[in-house]
N, C-alpha and C positions, 0 to 999 in steps of 0.2 A: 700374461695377464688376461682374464676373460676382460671381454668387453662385450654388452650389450649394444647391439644394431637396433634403430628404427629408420624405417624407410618410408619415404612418402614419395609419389609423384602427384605439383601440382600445379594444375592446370590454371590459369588466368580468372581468377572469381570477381566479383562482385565489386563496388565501386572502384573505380578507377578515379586516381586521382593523376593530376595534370604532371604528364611525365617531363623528367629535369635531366640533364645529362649531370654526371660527373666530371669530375675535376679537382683536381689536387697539386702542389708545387712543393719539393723539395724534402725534407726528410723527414719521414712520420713515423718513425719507429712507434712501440706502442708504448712506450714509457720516455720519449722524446719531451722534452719542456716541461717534466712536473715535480712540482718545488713543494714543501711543505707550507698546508693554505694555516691560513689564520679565520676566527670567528666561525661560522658553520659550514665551513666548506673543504672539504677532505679534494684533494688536489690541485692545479692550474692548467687553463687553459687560458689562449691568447684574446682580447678580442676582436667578436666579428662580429664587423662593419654592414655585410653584404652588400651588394650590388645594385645603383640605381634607388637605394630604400627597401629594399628586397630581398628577403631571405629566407631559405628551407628549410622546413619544420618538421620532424617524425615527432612527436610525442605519443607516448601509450601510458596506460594507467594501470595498475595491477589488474587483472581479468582472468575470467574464467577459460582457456583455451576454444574449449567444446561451445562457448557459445561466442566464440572469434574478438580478436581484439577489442572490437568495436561495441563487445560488451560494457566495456568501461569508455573512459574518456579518450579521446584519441583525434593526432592531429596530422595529418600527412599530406601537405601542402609544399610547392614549389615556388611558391609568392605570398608572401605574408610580409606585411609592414617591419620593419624591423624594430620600430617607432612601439610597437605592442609587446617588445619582448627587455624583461630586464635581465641583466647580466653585472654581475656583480665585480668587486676589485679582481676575486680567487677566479675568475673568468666563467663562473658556476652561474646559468640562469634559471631564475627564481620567479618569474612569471611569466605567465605566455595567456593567448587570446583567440578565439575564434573571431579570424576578419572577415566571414564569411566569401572568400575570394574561392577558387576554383580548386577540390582539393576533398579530404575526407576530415570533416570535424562533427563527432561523435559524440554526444553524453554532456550538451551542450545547451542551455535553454533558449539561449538569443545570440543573434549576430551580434559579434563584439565585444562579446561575454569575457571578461578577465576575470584570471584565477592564479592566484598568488601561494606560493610554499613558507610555508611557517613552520622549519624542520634545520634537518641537513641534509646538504644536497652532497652524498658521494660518487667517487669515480669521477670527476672531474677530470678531462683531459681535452686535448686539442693538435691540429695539426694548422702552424703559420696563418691563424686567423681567417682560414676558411671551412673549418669545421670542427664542433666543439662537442663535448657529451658530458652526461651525467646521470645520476638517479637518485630521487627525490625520495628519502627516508624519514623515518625518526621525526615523525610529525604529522600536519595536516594540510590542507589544502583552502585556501578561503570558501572553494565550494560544498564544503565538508566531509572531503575525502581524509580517510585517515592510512597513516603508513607505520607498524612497526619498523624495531630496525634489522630485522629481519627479510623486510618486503621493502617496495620500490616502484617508481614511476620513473620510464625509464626517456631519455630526450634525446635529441642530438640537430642541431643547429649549421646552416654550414651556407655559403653564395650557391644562389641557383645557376644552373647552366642549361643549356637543350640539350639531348640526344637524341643525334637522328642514325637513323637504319643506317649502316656500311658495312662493308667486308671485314670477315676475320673474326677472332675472339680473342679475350683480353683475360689474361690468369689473374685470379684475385687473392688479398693474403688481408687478415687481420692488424690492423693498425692503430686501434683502439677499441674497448669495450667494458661495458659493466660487469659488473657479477651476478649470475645468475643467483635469485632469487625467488623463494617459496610463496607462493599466491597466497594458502591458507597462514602464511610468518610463526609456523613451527620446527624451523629448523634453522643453522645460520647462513650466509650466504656463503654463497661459493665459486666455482672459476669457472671462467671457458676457457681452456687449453690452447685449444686451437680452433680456425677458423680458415679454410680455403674454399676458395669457389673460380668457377669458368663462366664469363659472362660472354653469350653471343650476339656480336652487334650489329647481326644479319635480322633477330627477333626482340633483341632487346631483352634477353631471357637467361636467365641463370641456368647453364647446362647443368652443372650442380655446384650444391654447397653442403657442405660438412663440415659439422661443428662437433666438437667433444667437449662433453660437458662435467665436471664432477662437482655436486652438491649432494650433501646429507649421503646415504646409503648409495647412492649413485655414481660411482666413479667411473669413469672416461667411457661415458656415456655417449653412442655414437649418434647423432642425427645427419639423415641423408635427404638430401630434398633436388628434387630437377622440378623446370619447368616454370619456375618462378618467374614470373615476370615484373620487370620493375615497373614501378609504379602503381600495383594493383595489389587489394588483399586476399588475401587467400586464405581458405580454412578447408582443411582437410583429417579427417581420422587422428582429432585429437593435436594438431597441430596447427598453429594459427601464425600468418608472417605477414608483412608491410612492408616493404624496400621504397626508397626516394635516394634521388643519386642529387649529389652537391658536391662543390669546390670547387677549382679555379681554372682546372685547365683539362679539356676535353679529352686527350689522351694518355690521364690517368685520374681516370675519374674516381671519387670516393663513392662506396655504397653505403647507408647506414639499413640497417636490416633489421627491425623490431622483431622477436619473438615470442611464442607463447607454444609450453610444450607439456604433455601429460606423459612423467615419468614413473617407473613403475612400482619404484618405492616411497619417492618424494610427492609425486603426484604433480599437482598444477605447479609449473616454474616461470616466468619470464626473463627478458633478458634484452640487451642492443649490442650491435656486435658492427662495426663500423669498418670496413674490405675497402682497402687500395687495387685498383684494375691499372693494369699499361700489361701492354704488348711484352710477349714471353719472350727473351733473349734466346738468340739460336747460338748455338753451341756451336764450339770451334772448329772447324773442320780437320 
């Protein structure tokens, strides 16, 4: 099968937002816990409580790659009230808020700004109530963002944790994710296949990650990315990413990884793609 390669390496850009460790408990398959939702919500996820009133936000809004996430709305905080976030019975949350707390909020007029989905919220999914995902289609936004259903505004919700620098690096695998989706909503959505990455907890840096994508004329579509580091965005030739790590337990942390990527027949895509990290099992002697 041909497969198309793109390759980026990238370097630690531009706001930085307040880094969170990872953490996660017990079995997150990527199709783990999701039941047939009722009313406007295409799957389940559990819900989350967060921690102390506190919870981890990635939200991105559809955007143009080439002028970085942050072209659109965009939330990438380790502390956010939880209190500003609603989440529904299908476990799907339906509004979120800039608390002006320490953190990347984007496209935004005033602190404390609420903005509510008057849609369906697909891809609904979760792992034991410390981290949840979705994306916001087939509607509009109270700020007046509009979504075919085609396109999408993509979230993922989860308990903050710290990470700090130590030894070693931790192999990461796909656990949950949305469907990539066309920026311009001319084509219909489609899959990420797969998703691995090497996280080093020496830099706190994605040695890489590789995602294969297939949507519209695009099939298993390769993206290579190093260099990544969590908690900052980055935008580079055409490729735009955000990472914040959440869940429950430090050594197997979750990553939710926002993207935005210009592919060469679909053009502008985005997507959220949500990587379980723990320590790689040695093999038996």
């Amino acid at each position: 099968m041909h497969r198309n390669i793109m390759k980026f390496t990238l370097p630690a850009l531009l706001c930085a937002v307040l880094v969170s460790a990872c953490g996660g408990g017990g079995d997150s398959s990527g199709n783990a816990g999701v039941k047939e939702a009722q009313g406007n919500s295409r799957g389940y996820a559990p819900e989350v409580k967060g921690t102390d009133g506190k919870v981890s936000v990635l939200f991105a809004s559809a955007m143009q790659p080439a002028a970085s996430l942050s072209a659109g709305r965009l939330i990438a905080s380790s502390s956010v009230d939880r209190s500003l976030l609603t989440q529904d019975a299908n476990g799907a949350f339906t509004a979120f808020a800039n608390s002006g707390e320490g953190g990347i909020f984007a496209g935004f007029r005033t602190t404390g700004e609420v903005f509510s989905h008057m849609g369906r919220v697909e891809d609904v999914a979760g792992s034991d109530g410390v981290v949840a995902i979705g994306r916001w289609s087939d509607g509009s936004n109270s700020l007046g963002d509009a979504y075919n259903e085609n396109q999408g505004a993509v979230y993922a919700v989860g308990n903050p944790l710290t990470l700090t620098r130590s030894a070693g690096t931790l192999s990461c695998r796909m656990v949950h994710a949305t469907q990539p989706t066309s920026l311009a909503g001319n084509v219909p959505s489609g899959k990420l296949n797969s998703a691995v990455g090497t996280l080093d907890l020496g830099t706190l840096q994605f040695a890489n990650v590789a995602l294969d994508v297939s949507i519209g004329s695009d099939q298993n579509y390769a993206i290579a990315m190093g260099g990544l580091t969590l908690g900052r965005l980055s935008v580079r030739q055409g490729l735009s990413t955000v990472s914040i790590a959440m869940g429950a337990e430090v050594t197997q942390p979750y990553i939710a990884l926002a993207y935005a990527a210009d592919l060469p027949q679909t053009g502008g895509i985005n997507g959220l793609v949500v990587l379980k990290c723990e320590k790689a099992r040695e093999s038996a002697s």
